[in-house]
Phi, psi and omega in degrees: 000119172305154139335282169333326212245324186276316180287322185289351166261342149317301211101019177216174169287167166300339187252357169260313190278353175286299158300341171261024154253338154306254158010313191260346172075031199228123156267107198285128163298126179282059173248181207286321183297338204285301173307334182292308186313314196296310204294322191275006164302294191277346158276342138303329199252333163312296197264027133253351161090359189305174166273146188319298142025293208287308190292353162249004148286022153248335154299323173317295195320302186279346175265003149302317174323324192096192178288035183249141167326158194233140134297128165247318165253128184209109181323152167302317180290336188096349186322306167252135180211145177241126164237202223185119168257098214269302180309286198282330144333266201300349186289307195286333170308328208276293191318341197274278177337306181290316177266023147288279164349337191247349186268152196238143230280135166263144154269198212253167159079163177282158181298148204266145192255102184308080169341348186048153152287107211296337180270302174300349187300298177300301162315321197269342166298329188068048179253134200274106180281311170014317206248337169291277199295358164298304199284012210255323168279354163298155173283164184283345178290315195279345125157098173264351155275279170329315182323312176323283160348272204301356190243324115014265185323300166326296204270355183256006182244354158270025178258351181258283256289321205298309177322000000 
């Protein structure tokens, strides 16, 4: 999995997954668990307001839980709490995921100019080669004779335009 592919399955920019691997003091593998943590990482840390730090050691957490509501945070009193529906997470990451897969990587450098075959070209152009490739099976002597001919031919026929 390319950056690209891999930040757009986070659910961030590329320049949001760098700092927040910097930031985590981690080198992220571009892989798919990798992209599920960061992302529900990075969605604990929008909506709870946390330090990055906490929100991916509560991802970890919930997404060990499996596909059950997760409590991540809970006031001393109880009043307040953040859970994390593990289940409905993974259903919108697996779409993140799907349209990563689909994005498809660039390459460095200009785009490369697929050449066409020079003959077909010319058919399709609608030049009759027929008479390129009869000359083409002569030897350079048969012609460099023809040449001859034709150029022969040439001067004596702009010496009748001139008259």
């Amino acid at each position: 999995m390319t950056l690209a592919q891999f930040a757009i399955a986070v659910g961030a920019g590329t320049k949001w997954v760098q700092n927040a691997a910097a930031a985590l003091g981690r080198t992220l593998p571009y892989t798919e668990d990798e992209a599920r943590r960061l992302g529900l990482t990075r969605v604990i840390q929008g909506v709870a307001g946390m330090p990055l730090q906490r929100a991916w050691e509560l991802a970890g957490e919930a997404l060990e839980a499996g596909s059950r509501q997760r409590v991540l945070a809970e006031s001393t009193d109880a009043s307040v709490r953040v859970t994390v529906d593990v289940a409905r997470y993974l259903a919108s990451f697996a779409a993140r995921l799907a349209a990563a897969r689909r994005e498809q990587p660039q390459r460095r450098g200009r785009p490369a100019r697929h050449a066409k075959d020079p003959i077909a070209a010319a058919r399709e152009y609608g030049i009759d080669i027929s008479l390129l490739q009869s000359n083409l099976l002569r030897t350079p002597e048969e012609r460099l004779r023809i040449a001859g001919a034709n150029a022969e031919f040439a001067r004596r026929f702009r010496g009748l335009a001139t008259k």
